[in-house]
C-alpha positions as CSV (number, residue, x, y, z in Angstrom):
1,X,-12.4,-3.8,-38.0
2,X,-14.3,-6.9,-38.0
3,X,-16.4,-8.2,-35.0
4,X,-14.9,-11.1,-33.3
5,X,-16.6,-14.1,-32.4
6,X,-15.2,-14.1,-28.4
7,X,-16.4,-17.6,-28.4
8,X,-14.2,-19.1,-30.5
9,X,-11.1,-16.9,-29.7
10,X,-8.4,-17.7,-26.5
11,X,-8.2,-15.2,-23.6
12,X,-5.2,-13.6,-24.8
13,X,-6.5,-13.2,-28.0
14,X,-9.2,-11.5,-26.8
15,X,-7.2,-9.4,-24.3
16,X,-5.2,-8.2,-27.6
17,X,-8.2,-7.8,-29.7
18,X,-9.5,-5.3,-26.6
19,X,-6.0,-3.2,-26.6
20,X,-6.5,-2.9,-30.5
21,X,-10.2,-1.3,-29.9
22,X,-8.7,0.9,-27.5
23,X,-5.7,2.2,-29.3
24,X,-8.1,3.0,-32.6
25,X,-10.1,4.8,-30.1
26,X,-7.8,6.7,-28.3
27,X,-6.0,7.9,-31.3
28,X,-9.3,9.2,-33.6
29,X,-9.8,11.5,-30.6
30,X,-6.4,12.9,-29.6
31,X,-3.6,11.6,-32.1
32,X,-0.9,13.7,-30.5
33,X,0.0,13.7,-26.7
34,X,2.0,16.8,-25.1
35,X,4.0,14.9,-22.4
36,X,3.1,16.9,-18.9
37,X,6.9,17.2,-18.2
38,X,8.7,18.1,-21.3
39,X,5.8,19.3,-23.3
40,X,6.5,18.0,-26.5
41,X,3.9,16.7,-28.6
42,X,4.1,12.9,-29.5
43,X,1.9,10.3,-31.2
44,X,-0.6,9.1,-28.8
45,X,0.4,5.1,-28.7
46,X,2.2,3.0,-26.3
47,X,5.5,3.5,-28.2
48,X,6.0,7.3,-26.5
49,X,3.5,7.1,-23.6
50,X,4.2,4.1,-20.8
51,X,1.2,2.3,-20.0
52,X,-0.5,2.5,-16.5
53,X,-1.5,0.3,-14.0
54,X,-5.1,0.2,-15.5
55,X,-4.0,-0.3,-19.0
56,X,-4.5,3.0,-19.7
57,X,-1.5,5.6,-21.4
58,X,0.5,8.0,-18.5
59,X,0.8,11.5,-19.4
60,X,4.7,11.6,-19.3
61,X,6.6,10.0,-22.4
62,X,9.0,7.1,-21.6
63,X,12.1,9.8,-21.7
64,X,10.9,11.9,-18.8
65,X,9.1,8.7,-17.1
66,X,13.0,7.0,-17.2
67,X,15.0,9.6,-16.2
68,X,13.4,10.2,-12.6
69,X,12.2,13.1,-12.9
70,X,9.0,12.6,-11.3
71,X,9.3,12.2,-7.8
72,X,11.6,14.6,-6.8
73,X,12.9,12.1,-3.9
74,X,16.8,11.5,-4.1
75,X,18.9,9.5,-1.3
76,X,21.5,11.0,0.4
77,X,22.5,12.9,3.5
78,X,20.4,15.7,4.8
79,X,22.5,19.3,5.3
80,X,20.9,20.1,8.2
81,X,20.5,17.0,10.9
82,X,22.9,14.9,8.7
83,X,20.9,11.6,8.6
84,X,21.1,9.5,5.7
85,X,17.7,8.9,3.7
86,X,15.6,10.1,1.3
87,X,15.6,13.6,0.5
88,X,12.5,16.0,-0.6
89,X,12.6,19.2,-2.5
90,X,12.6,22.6,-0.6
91,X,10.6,24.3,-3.0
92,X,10.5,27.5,-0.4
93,X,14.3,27.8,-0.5
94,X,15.5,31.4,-2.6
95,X,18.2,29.0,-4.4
96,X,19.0,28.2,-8.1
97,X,16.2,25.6,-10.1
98,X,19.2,24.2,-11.2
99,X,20.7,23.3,-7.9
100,X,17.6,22.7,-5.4
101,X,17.9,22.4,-1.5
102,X,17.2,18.9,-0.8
103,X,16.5,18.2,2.8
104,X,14.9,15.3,4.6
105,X,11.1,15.0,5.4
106,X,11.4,15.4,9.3
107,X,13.5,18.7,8.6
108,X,11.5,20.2,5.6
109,X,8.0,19.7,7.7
110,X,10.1,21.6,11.2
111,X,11.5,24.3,8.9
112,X,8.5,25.0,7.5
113,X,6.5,24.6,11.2
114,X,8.8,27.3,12.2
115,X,8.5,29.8,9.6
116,X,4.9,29.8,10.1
117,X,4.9,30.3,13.9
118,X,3.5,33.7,15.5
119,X,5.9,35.1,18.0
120,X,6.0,33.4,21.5
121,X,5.0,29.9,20.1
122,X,8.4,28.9,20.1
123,X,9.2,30.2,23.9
124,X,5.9,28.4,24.4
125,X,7.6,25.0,23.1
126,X,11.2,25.2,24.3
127,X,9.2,25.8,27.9
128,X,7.3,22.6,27.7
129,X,9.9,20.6,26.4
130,X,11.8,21.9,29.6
131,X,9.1,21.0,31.8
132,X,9.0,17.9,30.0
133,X,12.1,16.7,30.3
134,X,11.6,17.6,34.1
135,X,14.3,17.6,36.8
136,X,16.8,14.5,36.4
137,X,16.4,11.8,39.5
138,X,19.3,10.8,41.3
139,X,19.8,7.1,40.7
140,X,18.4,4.7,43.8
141,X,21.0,2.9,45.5
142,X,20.9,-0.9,45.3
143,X,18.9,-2.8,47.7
144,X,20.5,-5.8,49.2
């Protein structure tokens, strides 16, 4: 590669001459990429790797980056309090990989709460939540 004259060359130009320096770099020290999800080695270059926020290459290939198999966050209605929003991986749950328990965040963070209790700390809750609640009022008649 020749050295440019970034005087005489256009922003873009140089912004391309920049990505060229950094591709001939990146690919004399690791010219194949294992993808993080799939594992299968592909050339290290922006046609199999998506390119990040920072310009740099992610570790997942565009395959695995496209078919959403990242975040693990799905949209639908939770089995146990039956609201409808986003649902997170129970990765606790005895089940099948390929059928997960998908519950909603609120839930996921009580179940878990609960399994990690020592004994009495739930007797200890439902009690102040009683006391909490405290004795209902009877409504004040209206003043006229």
């Amino acid at each position: 590669m020749k050295k440019p004259n970034y005087n005489t060359m256009s922003p873009a130009e140089i912004a391309a001459h920049k990505q060229q320096w950094a591709d001939y770099i990146r690919n004399r020290r690791m010219p194949e990429k294992p993808c993080t999800k799939c594992n299968t080695k592909y050339p290290n270059d922006r046609m199999h790797f998506a390119q990040g926020p920072t310009g740099t290459l992610r570790s997942t290939c565009h395959a695995c980056a496209q078919g959403g198999r990242g975040t693990g966050k799905k949209i639908g209605r939770c089995p146990l309090c039956s609201r409808h929003g986003n649902l997170v991986m129970d990765h606790n749950a005895p089940v099948d990989p390929m059928t997960p328990m998908l519950v909603c965040q609120r839930c996921l963070t009580a179940v878990n709460f609960v399994s990690e209790c020592r004994e009495g700390v739930l007797d200890n809750i439902h009690a102040y939540i009683k006391w909490r609640s405290g004795p209902i009022l009877p409504a004040l008649p209206d003043e006229k």
